[in-house]
C-alpha positions in Angstrom: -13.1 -7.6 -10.8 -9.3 -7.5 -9.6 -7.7 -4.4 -9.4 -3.9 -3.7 -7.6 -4.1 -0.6 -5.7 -0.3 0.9 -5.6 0.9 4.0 -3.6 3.4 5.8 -4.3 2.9 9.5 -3.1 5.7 10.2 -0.2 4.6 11.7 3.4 5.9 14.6 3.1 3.4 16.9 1.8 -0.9 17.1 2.0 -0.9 16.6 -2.0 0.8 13.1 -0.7 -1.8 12.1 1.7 -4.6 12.9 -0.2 -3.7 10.5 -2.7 -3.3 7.9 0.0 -6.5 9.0 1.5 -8.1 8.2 -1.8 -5.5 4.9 -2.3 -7.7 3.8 0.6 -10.8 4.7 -0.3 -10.7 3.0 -3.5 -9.8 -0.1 -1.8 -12.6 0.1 0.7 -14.7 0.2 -2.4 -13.7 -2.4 -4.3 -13.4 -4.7 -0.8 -17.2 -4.0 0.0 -18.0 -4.7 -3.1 -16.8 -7.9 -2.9 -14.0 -8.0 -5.0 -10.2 -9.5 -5.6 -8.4 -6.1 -4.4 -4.5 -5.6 -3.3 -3.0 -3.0 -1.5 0.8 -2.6 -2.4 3.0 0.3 -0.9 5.7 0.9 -2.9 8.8 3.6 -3.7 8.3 6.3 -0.7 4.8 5.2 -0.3 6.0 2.7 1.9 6.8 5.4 4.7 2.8 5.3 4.6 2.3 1.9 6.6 4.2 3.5 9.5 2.5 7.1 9.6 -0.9 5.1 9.1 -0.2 2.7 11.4 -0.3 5.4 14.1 -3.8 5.6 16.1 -3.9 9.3 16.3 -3.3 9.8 12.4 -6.4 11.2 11.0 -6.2 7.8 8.5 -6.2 5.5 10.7 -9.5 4.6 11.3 -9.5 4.1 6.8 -6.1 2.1 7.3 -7.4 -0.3 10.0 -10.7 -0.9 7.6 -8.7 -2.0 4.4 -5.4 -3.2 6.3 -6.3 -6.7 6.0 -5.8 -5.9 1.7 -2.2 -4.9 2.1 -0.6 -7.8 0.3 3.0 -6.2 0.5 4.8 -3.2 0.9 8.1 -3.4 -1.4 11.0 -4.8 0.6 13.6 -2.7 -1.4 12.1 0.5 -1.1 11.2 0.0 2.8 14.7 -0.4 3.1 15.5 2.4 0.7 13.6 5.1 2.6 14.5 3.7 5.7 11.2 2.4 6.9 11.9 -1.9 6.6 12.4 -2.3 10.6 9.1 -0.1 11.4 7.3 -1.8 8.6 7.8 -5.2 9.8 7.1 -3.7 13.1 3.5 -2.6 11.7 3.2 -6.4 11.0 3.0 -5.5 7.0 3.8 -7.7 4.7 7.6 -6.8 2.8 7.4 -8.3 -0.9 10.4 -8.6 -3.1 9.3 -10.5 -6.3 11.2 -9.1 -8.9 15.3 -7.6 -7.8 13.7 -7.2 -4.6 10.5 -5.4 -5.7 7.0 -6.4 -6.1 6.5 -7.5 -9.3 3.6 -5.9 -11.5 4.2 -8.1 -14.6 2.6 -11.2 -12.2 -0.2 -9.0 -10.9 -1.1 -8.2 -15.0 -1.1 -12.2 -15.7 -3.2 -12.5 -13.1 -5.6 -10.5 -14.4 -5.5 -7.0 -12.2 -5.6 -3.8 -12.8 -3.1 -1.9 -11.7 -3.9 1.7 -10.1 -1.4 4.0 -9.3 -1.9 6.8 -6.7 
C-alpha cells in the first residue's frame, strides 16, 4: 500500500493539532506496517515541523517516531507563513515540484493515496 499523508490544519487552535496528532498517527500505522508512506506539510501545516520539532511539545515523542517519513514540507508555503528558515533549521526537507509546491499529480501516478488532515 502507498498512501501520502498531507497536513494542512494551522497551529493555531486544539481542532488543528488534533488533526496533526492523528496525521501522525496514521503514518506510524502505515510505517509499522510496513508500507510506502509520505509525510508532506503543506499550506499552514508547515508551521507544524517547527512547533513539533520542539522537545517539550506534547507531540514530539509521535514526531520523532515518523520524522524519518517526512518527504517535504512545501517550500512556497514555508516561506508563505513565514516558517522556511526554521524549517530548514529542523533539518526538513522543503519541496517545490510544481510553481514551487509539492506536486500531488506525481504522488497519484505513483500510485498513493493521498490523505488530507
Amino acid at each position: 500500500m502507498k498512501a501520502a499523508i498531507v497536513v494542512l490544519a494551522d497551529t493555531e487552535t486544539h481542532e488543528g493539532l488534533g488533526r496533526v496528532v492523528n496525521a501522525l498517527e496514521a503514518v506510524k500505522e502505515f510505517k509499522e506496517a510496513g508500507d510506502d508512506v509520505q509525510l508532506i506539510f503543506d499550506g499552514a501545516g508547515t508551521k507544524w515541523v517547527v512547533e513539533l520539532s520542539k522537545p517539550d511539545h506534547k507531540a514530539h515523542g509521535l514526531y520523532v517516531a515518523v520524522r524519518n517519513k517526512v518527504s517535504g514540507v512545501c517550500d512556497y508555503c514555508a516561506a508563505a507563513f513565514g516558517v522556511k528558515d526554521q524549517v530548514k533549521a529542523c533539518g526538513a526537507p522543503l519541496v517545490g515540484d510544481f510553481e514551487g509546491h509539492p506536486s500531488f499529480r506525481k504522488l497519484l501516478s505513483q500510485g498513493y493515496q493521498v490523505i488530507t488532515f
